[in-house]
C-alpha positions as CSV (number, residue, x, y, z in Angstrom):
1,X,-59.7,-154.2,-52.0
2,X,-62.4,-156.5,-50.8
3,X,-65.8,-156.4,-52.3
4,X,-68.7,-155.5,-50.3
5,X,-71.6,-157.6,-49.8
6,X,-75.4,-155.9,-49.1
7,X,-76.2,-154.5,-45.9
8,X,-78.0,-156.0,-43.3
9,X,-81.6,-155.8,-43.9
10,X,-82.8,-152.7,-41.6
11,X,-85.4,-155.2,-39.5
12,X,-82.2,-155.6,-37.3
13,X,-82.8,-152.2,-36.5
14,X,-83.9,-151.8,-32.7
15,X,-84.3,-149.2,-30.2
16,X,-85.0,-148.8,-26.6
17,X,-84.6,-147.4,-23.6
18,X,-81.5,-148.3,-21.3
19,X,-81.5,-148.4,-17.5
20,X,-80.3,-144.9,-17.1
21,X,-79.9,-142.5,-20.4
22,X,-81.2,-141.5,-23.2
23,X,-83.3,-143.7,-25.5
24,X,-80.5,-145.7,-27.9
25,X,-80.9,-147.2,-30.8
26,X,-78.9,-150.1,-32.3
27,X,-78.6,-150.5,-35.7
28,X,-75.8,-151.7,-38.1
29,X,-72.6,-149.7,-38.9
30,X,-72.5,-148.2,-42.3
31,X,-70.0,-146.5,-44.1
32,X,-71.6,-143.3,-44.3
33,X,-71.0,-143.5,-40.1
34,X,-66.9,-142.6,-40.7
35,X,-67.2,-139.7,-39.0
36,X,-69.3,-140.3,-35.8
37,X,-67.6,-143.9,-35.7
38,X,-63.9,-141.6,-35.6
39,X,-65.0,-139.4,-32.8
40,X,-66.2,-142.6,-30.8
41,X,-63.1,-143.9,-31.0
42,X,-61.1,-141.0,-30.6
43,X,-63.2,-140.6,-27.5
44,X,-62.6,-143.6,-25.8
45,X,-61.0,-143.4,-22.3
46,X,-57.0,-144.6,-21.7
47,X,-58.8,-147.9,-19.9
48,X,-61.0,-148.5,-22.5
49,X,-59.5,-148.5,-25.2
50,X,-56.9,-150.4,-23.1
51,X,-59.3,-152.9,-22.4
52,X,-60.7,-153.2,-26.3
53,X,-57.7,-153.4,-27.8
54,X,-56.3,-155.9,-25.7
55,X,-53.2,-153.3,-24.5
56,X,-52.1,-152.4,-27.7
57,X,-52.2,-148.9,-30.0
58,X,-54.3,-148.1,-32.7
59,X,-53.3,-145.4,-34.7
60,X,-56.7,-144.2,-35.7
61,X,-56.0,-143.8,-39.5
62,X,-58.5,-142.7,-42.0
63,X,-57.9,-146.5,-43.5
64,X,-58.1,-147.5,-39.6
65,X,-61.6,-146.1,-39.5
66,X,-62.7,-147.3,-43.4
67,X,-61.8,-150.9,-42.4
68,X,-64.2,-150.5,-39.7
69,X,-67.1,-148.8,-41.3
70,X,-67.0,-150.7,-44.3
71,X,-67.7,-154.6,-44.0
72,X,-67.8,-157.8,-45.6
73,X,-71.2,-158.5,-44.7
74,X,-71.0,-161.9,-46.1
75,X,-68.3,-162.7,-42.9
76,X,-68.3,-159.7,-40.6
77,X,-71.6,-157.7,-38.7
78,X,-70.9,-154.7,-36.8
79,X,-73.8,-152.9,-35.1
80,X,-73.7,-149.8,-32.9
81,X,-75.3,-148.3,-30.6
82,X,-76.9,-144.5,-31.3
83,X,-77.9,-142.1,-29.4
84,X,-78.4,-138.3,-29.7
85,X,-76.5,-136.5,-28.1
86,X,-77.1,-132.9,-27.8
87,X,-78.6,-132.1,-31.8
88,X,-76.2,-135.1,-33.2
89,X,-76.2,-138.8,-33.7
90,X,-73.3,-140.6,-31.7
91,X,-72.3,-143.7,-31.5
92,X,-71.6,-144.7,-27.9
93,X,-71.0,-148.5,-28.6
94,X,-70.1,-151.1,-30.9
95,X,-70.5,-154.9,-31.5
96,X,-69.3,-156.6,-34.0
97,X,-68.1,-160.3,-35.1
98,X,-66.3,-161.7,-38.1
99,X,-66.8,-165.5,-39.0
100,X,-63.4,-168.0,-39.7
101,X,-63.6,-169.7,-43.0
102,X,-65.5,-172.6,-42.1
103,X,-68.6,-170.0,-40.8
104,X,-68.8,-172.1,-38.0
105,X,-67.4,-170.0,-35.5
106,X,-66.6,-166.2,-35.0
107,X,-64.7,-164.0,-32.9
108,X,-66.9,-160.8,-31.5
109,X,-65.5,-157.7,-29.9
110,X,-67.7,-155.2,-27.7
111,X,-66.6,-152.1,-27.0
112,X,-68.8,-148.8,-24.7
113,X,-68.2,-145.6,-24.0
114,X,-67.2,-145.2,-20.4
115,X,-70.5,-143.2,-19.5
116,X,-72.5,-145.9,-21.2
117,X,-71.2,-148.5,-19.3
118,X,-73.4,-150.5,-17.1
119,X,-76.7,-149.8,-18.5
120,X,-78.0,-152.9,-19.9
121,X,-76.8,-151.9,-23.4
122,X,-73.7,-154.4,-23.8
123,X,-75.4,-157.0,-23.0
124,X,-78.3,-156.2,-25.5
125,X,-75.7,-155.6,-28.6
126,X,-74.1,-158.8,-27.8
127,X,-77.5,-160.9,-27.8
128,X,-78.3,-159.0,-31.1
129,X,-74.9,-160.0,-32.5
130,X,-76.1,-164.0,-31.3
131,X,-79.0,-163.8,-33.0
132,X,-77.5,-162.9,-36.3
133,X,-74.7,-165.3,-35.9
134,X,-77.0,-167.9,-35.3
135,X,-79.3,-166.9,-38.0
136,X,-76.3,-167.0,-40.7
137,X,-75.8,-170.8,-39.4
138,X,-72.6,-170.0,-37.1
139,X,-72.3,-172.7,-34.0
140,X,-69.7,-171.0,-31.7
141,X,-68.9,-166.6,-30.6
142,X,-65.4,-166.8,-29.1
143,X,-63.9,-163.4,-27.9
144,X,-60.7,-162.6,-25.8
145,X,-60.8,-160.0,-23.0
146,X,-58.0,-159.0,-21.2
147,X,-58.2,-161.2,-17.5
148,X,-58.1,-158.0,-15.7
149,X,-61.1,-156.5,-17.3
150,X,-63.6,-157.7,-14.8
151,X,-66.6,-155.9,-15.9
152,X,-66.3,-157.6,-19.3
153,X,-66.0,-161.0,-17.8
154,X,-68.8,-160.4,-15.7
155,X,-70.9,-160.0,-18.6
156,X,-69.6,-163.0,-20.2
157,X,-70.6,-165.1,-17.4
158,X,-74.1,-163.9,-17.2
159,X,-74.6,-164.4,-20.7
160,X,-73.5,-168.0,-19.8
161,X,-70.0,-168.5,-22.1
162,X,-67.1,-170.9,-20.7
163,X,-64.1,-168.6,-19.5
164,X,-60.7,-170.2,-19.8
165,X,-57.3,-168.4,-19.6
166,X,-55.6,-168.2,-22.9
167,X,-53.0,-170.9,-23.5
168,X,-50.4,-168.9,-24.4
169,X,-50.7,-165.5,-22.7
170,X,-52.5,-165.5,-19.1
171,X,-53.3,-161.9,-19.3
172,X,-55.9,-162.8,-21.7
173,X,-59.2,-165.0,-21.2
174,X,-61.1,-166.7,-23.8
175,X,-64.6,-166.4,-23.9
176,X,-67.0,-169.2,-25.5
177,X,-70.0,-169.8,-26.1
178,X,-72.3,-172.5,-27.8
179,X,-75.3,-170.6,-29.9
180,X,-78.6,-172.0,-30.2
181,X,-79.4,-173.0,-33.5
182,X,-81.5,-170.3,-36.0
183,X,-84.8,-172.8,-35.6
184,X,-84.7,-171.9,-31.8
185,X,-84.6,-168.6,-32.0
């Protein structure tokens, strides 16, 4: 079992308002979110969870959902994105990056709910997820997205990373991106 490292320090808390919606906060993943983070999941259209996991089955395992929820923050962030929804927190997004051994680079994943798609809120977890990176001296955020997920790839291009088709599977495209360093930010 890997040992847990402090959280992230709650100033990366943030909330606002998103084009359309209900105000959302965003705000790192915790353990104690298990459950909330299991119904997000759970709740994740065919397509999207198509999309996220890159066309392959999770079996959405109590370990499944620890392994998410519980980080090495040393290596990994995760933040999500809140909301209430009726008279109960839910999460209705998640970000989340995990550095290679040299903590030069890391691979991020992004994943919305359907309804919460197209609101500005993507793009603001991602940028958050950046900013940390950069802060904890990482150079380079790489993430693979299925080719066909146009919506995805749009957002990568706007947030200005290099697309490039995978070199050994063409139904998957690499996105890259050079992060300013901490100082500029």
């Amino acid at each position: 079992m890997r040992k847990e490292a402090p959280l992230i320090p709650e100033e990366y808390d943030e909330s606002f308002q998103p084009i359309i919606g209900a105000p959302v906060t965003i705000r790192p993943l915790r353990p104690d979110d298990a459950a909330i983070e299991r119904d997000f999941v759970t709740g994740l259209s065919d397509e999207t969870r198509y999309n996220r996991l890159l066309g392959g089955a999770v079996k959405v395992s109590d370990e499944y959902i620890r392994r998410l929820t519980h980080l090495d923050w040393s290596r990994e962030a995760a933040f999500a994105a809140i909301t209430m929804l009726g008279d109960r927190e839910s999460i209705i997004g998640v970000a989340r990056s995990v550095a290679d051994e040299s903590g030069e680079d890391c691979e991020f994943a992004l994943v919305l709910a359907d309804a919460w798609q197209g609101r500005g809120i993507g793009r603001r977890m991602l940028e958050k997820l950046e900013r940390v990176a950069a802060q904890r001296g990482i150079k380079h955020m790489h993430g693979e997205i299925l080719s066909t997920n146009a919506r995805m790839l749009e957002l990568m291009r706007k947030l200005g990373y290099r697309l490039k088709h995978h070199p050994q599977d063409a139904t998957v495209t690499r996105a890259t991106r050079e992060l300013p360093s901490a100082a500029a930010n």
